[in-house]
N, C-alpha and C positions, 0 to 999 in steps of 0.2 A: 503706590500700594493698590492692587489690586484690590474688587469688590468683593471676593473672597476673605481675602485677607482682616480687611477691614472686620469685615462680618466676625470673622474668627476672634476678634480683638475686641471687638465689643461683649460677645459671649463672655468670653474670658473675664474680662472687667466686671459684669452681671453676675459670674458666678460669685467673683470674689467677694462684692459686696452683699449676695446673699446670706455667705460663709460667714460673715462681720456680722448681718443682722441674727442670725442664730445662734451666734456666741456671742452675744449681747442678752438677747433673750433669755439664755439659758444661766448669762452667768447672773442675771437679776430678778429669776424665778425664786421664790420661796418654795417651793415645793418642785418636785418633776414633771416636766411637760410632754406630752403627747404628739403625733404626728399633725394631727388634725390644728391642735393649738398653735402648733407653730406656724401652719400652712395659712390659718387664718389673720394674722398678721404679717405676712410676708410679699412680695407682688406675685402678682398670675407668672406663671412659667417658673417659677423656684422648684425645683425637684427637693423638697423636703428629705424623705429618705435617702438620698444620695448622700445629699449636705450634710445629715446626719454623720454618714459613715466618714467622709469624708475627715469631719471632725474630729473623729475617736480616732483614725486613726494618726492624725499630727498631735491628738494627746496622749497617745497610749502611754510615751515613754517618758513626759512628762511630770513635774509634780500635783499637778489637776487631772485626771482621767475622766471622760466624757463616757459613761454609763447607761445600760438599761436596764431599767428595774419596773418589776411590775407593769413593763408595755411600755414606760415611759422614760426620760431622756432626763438626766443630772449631771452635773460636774461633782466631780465628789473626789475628794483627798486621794492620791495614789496612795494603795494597802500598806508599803511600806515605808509611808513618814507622818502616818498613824501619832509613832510613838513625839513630833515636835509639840502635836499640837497640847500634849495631856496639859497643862498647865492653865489651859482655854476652855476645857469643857465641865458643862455641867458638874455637879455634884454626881457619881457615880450610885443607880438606886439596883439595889439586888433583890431577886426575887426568891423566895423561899424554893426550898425540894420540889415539894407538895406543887407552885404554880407551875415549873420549869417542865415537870414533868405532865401537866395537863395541860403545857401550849403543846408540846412536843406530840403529845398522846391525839389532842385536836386539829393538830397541821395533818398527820397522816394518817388517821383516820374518819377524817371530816365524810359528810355531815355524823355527827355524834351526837349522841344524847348524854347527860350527866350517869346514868345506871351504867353505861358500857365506858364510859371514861373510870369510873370506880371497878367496873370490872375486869379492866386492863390494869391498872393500876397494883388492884387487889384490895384494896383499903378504902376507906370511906374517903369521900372529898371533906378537905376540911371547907368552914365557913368562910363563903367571900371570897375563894380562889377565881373562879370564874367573873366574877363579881369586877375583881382587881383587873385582870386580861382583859375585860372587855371597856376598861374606863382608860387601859393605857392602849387601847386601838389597834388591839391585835386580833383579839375573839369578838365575832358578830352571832347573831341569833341567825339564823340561816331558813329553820322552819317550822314544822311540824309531823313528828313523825306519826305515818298511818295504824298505830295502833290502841291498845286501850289507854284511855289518859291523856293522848295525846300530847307526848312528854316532848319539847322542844327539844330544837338540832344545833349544833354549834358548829361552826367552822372560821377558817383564820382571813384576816382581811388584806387589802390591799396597804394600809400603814404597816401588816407583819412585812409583807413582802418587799416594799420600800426601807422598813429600816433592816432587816438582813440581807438586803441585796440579792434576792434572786427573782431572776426574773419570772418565774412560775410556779408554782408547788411541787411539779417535778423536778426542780433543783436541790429539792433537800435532801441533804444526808441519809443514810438509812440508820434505821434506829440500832444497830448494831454498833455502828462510829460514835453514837452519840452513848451509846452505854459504854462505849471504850473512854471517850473521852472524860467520861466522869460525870455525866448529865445525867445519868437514868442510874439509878442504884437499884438494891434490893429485884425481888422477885415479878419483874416487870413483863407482862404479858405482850406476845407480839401476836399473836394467833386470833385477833379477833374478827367476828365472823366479815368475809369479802362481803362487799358493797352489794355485787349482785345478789346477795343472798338475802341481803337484810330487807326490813319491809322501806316501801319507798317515803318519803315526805311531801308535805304539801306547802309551798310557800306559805309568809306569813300573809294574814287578810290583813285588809287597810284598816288600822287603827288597834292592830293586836302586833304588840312588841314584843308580847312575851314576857308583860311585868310581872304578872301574877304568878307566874310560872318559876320566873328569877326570886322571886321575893321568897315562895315556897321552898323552893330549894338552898336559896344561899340567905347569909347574912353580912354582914360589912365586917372583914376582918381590921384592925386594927394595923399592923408592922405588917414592913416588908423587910426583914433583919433575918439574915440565912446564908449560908456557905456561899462566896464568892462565884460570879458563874459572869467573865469576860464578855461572851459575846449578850449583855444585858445593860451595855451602856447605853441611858437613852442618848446621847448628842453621838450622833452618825458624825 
């Protein structure tokens, strides 16, 4: 064997057991892992991103599929055997009209204030909607908008993103599919005023979260008990 060869056979070897330690990683992560975290545990010369790909694609056709979501990297059930697992997951929790349509309202019109989430809407926010999305780790407080009152901003987090799977906020739907589908009912505004238009926000200061603000506008709703809505199972 030539010192080519050799060389070539050892790489080969090197990749393979890179390929083992990142599917290992991945399959012992509790949550989704990043390029960075893996690279950090792995030896010097690992092409991370390669090994990545490389992986999805030996699982694509599998019953495991190697995923990214939110930037980062999962093994997650292929879409269509979903239905073996029902027997295994959580208690199924549904979220009211009223919340579905203020996450939906806050994914694609983020940063938002509560006044233009009611004024998309058209109705008042009931109490504790916002309240509820931001305790199941979908909606964060985002800022401060620049004008009188200084009425805090809302937009959607990196757990929405990891538990519907897409990998950026331009993945979503447009709100027309979702008013087909049966998520948006009634007289539901699409026309609110473009981002450039609106006044700008100011990040939150250190030490202001935005309670008094939350406290003033919402109260702690009671039930989550409302029309069925599929894509609201918490266990992914």
């Amino acid at each position: 064997m030539t010192a080519n060869n050799a060389s070539d056979v050892a790489a080969t070897e090197d990749e393979a057991g890179y390929l083992r330690m990142v599917e290992a990683l991945l399959f012992a992560a509790t949550e989704p892992l990043d390029v960075a975290s893996l690279s950090a545990r792995l030896p010097d010369g690992a092409d991370v991103p390669v090994l990545l790909e490389e992986l999805a694609t030996h699982y694509a056709n599998r019953g495991v599929n190697l995923v990214k979501v939110a930037g980062k990297w999962a093994l997650r059930t292929a879409p269509d055997l979903h239905f073996l697992l029902q027997e295994h997951r959580q208690q199924t929790r549904k979220l009211s009209r009223a919340a579905l349509e203020t996450l939906a309202i806050t994914a694609y019109h983020q940063p938002v204030t509560r006044a233009e989430i009611e004024d998309v809407r058209g109705v008042s926010l009931s109490k504790g909607t916002l309240d509820l999305l931001m305790e199941l780790g979908w909606v964060r407080i985002r800022g401060r908008r620049r004008t009188p009152g200084r009425p805090v901003t809302y937009g959607t987090t990196e757990g929405f993103l990891e538990h519907f799977s897409f990998q950026n906020i331009k993945d979503l739907p447009g709100l027309d599919e979702l008013k087909a589908a049966g998520l948006l009912e009634g007289q539901v505004r699409t026309d609110l005023l473009p981002l450039s238009h609106r006044e700008p926000e100011d990040p939150l200061e250190e030490g202001d979260d935005g309670s008094v603000a939350i406290l003033t506008d919402e109260a702690t709703e009671p039930a989550i008990t409302a029309p069925s809505a599929e894509i609201i199972d918490l266990q992914s």
